[in-house]
N, C-alpha and C positions, 0 to 999 in steps of 0.2 A: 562462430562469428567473431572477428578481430575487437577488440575492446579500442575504442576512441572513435569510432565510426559516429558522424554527429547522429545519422538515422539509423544505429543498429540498435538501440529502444526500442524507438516504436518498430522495427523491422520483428525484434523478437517479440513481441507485445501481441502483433499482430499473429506471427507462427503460432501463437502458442493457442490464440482466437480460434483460426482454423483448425488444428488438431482437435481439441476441447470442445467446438463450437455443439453440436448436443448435447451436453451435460454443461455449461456453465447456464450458472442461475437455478440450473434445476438439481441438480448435484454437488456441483463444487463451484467454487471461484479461482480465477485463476489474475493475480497482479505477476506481470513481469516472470519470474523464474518462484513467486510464492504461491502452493496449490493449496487452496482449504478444499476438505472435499466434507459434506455433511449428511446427514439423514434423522429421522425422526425416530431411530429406532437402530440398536447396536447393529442388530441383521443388516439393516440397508444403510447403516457406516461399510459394514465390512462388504455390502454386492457395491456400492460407490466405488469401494477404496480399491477392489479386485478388477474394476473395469476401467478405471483412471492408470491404474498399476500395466495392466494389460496396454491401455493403450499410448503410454509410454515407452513398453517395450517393442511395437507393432512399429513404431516409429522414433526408433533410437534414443530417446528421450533419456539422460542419466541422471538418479537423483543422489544427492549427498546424503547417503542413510543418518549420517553424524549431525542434519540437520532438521531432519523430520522427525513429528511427533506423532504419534496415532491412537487414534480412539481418546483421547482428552476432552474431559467438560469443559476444559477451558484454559485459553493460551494467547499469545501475544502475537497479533497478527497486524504486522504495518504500524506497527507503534501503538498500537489501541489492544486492550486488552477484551476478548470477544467471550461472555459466555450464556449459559442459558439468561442471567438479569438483562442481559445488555451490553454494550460497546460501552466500555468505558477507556478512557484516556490511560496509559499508561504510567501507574505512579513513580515510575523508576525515570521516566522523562521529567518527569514533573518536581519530584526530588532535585535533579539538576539546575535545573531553573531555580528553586528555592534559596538553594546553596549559593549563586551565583555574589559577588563578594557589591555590596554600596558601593558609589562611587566617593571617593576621598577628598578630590579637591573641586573648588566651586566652578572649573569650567567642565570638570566631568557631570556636575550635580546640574547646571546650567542645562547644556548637551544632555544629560538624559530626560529634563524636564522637555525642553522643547522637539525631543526624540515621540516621547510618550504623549503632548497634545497635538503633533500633526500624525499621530497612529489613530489618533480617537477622533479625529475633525475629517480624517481624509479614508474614510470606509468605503468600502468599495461598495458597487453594488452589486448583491446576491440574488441569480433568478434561479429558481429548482429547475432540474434538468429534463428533457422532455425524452423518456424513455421511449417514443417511436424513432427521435434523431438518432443518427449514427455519432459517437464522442471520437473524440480524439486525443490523445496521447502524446504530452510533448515532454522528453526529456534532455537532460542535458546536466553537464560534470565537469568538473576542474580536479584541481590536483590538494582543494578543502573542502569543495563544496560539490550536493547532490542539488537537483531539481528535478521537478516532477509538475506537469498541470496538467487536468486533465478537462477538457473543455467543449463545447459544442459551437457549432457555425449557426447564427437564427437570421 
């Protein structure tokens, strides 16, 4: 699929739904072009990982070996770091942000104060997501910036 396409996201988002579609949630997850595949037990990693494998070659699917990882406790998936504790945030994101330099003079100091109370005044509102609704997938990219929402119609 050509790259810049506004709907060739969600078009592969959605391929990858239908391929996958009886093993995600039960097996693996699938975001975009990232597979986690899991099981409770090394044996059904490796019957997951050899029918996800299979049925990526069933249907042309090619993966970058130089970027997959297998059989790991625990790894970085989507910027979050996923293992048996928990999903935690990824400290190597979170480092950058720390690092990030003050502002120096008082209209940058001004500008990030009134940055920072219309972020805390103007929160959105969050509703959990109704797993019988269908979501939906919006993305979109420039030439610095990704986006990603993933959302539902009520």
């Amino acid at each position: 699929m050509p790259f810049g396409l506004c709907n060739a996201p969600g078009t592969f988002q959605r391929c990858m739904m239908v391929i996958f579609h009886d093993m995600i949630k039960k097996t693996m997850e699938v975001f975009m072009d990232e597979f986690s595949v899991f099981g409770n037990s090394f044996q059904s990693c490796l019957s997951h990982l050899e029918k996800m494998l299979k049925r990526c070659e069933y249907t042309n699917l090619y993966l970058n070996w130089e970027k997959s990882h297998f059989m790991v406790k625990e790894g970085i998936v989507l910027g979050h770091k996923i293992s048996k504790q928990g999903i935690k945030v990824d400290k190597a994101k979170v480092d950058v942000i720390s690092k990030l330099p003050h502002p120096t003079t008082v209209k940058e100091c001004v500008d990030a104060f009134q940055t920072l109370k219309r972020k805390l005044t103007e929160a959105p509102i969050l509703i959990a997501p109704d797993g019988d609704m269908p979501f939906e997938l919006m993305s979109d990219a420039s030439d610095f910036a990704i986006g990603e929402v993933l959302g539902q119609h009520r």
